[in-house]
Residue frames as qw, qx, qy, qz and C-alpha x, y, z in Angstrom:
[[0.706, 0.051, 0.456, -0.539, -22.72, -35.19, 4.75],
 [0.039, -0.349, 0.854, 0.384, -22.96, -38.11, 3.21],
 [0.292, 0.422, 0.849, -0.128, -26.47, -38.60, 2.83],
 [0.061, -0.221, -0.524, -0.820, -28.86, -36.70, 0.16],
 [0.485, 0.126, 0.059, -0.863, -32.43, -35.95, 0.19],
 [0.880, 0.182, -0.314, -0.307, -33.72, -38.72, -2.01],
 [0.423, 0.154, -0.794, 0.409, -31.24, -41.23, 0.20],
 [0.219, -0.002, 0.587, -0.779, -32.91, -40.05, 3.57],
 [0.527, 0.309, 0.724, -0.322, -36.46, -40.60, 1.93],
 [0.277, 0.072, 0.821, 0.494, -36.88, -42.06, -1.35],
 [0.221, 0.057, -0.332, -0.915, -39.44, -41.21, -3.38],
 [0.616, -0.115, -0.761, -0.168, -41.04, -44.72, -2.93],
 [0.352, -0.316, -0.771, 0.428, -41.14, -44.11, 0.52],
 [0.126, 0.185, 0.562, -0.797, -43.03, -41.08, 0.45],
 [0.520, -0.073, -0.467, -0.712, -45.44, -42.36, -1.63],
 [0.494, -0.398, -0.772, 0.027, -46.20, -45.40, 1.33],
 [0.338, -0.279, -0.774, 0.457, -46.25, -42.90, 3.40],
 [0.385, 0.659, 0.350, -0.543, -48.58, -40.66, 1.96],
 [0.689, 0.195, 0.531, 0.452, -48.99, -40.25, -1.44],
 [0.176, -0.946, -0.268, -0.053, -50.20, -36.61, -1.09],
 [0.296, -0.876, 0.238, 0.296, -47.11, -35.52, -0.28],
 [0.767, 0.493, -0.033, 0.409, -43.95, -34.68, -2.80],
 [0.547, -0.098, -0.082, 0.827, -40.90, -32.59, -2.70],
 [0.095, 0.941, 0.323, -0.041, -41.30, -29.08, -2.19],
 [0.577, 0.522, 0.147, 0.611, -39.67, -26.87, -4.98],
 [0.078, -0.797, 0.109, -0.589, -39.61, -23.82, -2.87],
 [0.830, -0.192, -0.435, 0.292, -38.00, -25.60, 0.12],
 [0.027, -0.614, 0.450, -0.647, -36.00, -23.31, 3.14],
 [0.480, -0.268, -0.750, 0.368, -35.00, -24.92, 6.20],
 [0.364, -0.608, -0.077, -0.701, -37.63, -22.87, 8.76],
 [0.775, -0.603, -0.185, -0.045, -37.53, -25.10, 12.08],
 [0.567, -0.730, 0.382, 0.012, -34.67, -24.86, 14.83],
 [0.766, -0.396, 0.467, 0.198, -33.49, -27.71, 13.84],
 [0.432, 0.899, 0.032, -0.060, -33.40, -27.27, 10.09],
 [0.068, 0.970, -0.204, 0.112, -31.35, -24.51, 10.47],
 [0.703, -0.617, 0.348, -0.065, -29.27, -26.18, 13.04],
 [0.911, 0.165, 0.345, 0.157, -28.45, -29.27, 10.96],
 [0.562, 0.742, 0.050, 0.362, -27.48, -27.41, 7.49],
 [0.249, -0.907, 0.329, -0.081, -25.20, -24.72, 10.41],
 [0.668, -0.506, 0.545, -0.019, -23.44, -27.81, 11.12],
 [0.147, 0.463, -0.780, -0.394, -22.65, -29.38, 7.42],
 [0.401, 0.286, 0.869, -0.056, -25.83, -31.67, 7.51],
 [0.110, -0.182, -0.559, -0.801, -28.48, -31.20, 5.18],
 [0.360, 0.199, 0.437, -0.800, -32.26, -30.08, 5.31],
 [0.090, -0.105, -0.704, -0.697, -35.49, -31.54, 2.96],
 [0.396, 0.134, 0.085, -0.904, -38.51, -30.65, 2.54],
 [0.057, -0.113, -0.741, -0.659, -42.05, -32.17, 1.36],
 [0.261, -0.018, -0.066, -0.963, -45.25, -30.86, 0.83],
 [0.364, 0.214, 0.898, -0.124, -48.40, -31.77, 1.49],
 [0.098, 0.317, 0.744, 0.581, -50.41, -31.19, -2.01],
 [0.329, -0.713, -0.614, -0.086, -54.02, -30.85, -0.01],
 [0.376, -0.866, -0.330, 0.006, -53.36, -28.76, 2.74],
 [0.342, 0.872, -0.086, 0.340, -49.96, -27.53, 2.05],
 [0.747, -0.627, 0.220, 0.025, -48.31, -28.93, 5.16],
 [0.418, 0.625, -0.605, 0.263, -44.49, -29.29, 4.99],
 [0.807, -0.460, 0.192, 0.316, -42.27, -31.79, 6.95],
 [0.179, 0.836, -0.513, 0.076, -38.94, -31.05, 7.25],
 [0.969, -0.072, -0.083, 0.220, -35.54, -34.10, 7.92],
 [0.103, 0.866, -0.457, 0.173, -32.65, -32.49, 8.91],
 [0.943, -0.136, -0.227, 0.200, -29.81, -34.84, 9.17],
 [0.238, 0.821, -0.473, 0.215, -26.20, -34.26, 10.48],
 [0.846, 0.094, -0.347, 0.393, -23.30, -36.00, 12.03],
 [0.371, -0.901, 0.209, -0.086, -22.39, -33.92, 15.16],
 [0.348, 0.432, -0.639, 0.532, -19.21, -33.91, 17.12],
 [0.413, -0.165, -0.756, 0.479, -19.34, -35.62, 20.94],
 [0.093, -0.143, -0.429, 0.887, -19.67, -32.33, 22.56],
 [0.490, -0.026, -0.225, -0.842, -22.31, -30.83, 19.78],
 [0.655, -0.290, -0.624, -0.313, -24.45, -33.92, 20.25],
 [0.318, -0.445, -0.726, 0.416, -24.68, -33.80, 24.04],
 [0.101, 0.190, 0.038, -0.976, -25.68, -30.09, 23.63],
 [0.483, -0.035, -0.619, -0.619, -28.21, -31.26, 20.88],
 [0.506, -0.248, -0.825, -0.037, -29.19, -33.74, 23.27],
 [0.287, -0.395, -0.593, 0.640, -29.84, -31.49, 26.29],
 [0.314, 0.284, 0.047, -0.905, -31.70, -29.01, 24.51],
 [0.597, -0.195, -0.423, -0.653, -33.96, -31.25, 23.11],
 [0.411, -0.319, -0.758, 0.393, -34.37, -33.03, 26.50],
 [0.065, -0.338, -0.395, 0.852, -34.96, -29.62, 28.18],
 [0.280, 0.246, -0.003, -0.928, -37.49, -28.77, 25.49],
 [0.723, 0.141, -0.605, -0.303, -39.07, -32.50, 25.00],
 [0.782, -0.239, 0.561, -0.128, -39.37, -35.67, 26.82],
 [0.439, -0.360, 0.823, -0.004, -37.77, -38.98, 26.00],
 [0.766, 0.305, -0.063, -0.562, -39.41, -40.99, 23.36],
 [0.316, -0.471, 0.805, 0.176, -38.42, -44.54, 23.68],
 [0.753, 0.485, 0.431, -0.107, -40.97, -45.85, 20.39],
 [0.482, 0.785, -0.322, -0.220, -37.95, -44.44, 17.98],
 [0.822, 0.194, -0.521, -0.120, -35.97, -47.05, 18.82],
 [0.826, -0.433, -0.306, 0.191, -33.88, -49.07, 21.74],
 [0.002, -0.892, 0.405, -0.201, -31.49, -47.11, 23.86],
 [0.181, -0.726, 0.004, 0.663, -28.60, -46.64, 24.37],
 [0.608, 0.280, 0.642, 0.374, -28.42, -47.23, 20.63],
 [0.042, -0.475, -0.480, -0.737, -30.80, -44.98, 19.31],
 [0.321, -0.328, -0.640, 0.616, -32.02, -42.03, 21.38],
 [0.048, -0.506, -0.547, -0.666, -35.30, -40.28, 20.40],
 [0.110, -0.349, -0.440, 0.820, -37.00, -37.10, 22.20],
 [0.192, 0.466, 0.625, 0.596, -40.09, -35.23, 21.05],
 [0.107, -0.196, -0.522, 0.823, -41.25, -31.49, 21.78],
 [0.206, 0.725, 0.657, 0.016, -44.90, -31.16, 21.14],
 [0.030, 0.781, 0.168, -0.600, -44.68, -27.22, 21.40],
 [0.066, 0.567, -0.546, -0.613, -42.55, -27.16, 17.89],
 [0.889, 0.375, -0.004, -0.265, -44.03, -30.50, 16.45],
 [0.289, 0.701, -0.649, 0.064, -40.06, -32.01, 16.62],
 [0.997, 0.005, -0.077, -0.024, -39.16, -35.45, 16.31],
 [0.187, 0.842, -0.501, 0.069, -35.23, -35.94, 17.33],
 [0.977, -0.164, -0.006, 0.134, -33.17, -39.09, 17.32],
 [0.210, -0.767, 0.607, 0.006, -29.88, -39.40, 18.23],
 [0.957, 0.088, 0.266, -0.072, -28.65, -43.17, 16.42],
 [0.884, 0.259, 0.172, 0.349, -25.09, -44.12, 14.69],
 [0.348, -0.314, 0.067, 0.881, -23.57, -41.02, 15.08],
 [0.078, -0.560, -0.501, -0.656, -26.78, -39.23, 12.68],
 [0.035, 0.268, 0.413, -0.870, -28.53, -36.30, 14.63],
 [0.053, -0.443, -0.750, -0.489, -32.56, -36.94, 12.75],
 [0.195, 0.164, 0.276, -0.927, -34.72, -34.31, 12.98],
 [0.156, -0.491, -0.781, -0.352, -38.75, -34.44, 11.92],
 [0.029, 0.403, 0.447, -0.798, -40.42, -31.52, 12.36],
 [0.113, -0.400, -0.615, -0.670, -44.06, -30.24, 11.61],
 [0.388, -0.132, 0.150, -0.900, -46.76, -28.02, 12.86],
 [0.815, -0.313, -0.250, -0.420, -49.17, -30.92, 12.61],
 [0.654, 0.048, -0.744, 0.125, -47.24, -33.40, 14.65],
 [0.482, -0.698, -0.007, -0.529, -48.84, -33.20, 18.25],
 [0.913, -0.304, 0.227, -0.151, -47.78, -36.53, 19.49],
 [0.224, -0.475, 0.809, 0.265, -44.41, -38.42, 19.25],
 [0.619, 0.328, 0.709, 0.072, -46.61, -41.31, 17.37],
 [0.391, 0.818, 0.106, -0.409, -46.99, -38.46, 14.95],
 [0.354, 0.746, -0.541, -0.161, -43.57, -38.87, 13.59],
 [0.745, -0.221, 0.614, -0.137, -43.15, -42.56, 14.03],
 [0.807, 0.402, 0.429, 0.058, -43.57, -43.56, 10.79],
 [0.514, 0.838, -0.160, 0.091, -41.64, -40.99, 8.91],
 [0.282, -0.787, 0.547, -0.046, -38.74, -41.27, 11.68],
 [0.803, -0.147, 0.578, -0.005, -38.60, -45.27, 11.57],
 [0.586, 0.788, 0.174, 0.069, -38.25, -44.60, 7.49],
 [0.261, 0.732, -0.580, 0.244, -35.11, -42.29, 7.57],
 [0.620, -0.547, 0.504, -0.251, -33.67, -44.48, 10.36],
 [0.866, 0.166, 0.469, 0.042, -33.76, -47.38, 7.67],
 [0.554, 0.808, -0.031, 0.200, -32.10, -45.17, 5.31],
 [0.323, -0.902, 0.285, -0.016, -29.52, -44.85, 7.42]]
């Protein structure tokens, strides 16, 4: 992988986008994807919300062809479309409320965003559009 943690989302960027929220020292990839990502030679990161103790996860990776159309049909089969991450065919973004999972598909990068609070694709908009620029 050729991206870090602090590459994917600066420090500076999660202070605009909350300031409440830091790295979390006790990190473990826990969502699907996560897991998925790190299985595959990508990387997972954590950060915390301070207050209430919420965690987002970013899981990045760099499939192969095949693994991204897999990636892409299981989050299709467990998610609608989401065409506010950015323009297809470019940049192809799905979200499944049931898990709180943000998933783009964009330069050959497989982006994950996943939390319990996120109800609504708009939920992860802002953090997704963020790594996306890091990209």
């Amino acid at each position: 992988m050729d991206k870090s943690c602090d590459q994917v989302l600066t420090a500076d960027d999660v202070y605009a986008l909350n300031p409440n929220f830091s790295v979390d020292p006790g990190y473990a990839a826990t969502s699907d994807t996560a897991v998925t990502a790190t299985t595959y030679s990508g990387i997972s990161c954590g950060w915390i919300n301070q207050s209430s103790g919420e965690v987002i996860e970013v899981s990045l990776a760099m499939p192969n062809d095949s693994l991204a159309n897999n990636l892409k049909d299981a989050a299709l089969a467990n998610g609608d479309i989401v065409p506010t991450y950015g323009t297809a065919p470019e940049v192809e973004g799905y979200f499944s409320p049931g898990t709180g999972t943000a998933q783009v598909f964009a330069n050959g990068y497989w982006v994950a965003v996943s939390s319990p609070d996120m109800i609504e694709p708009g939920d992860a908009e802002r953090v997704m559009s963020t790594v996306l620029a890091n990209l």
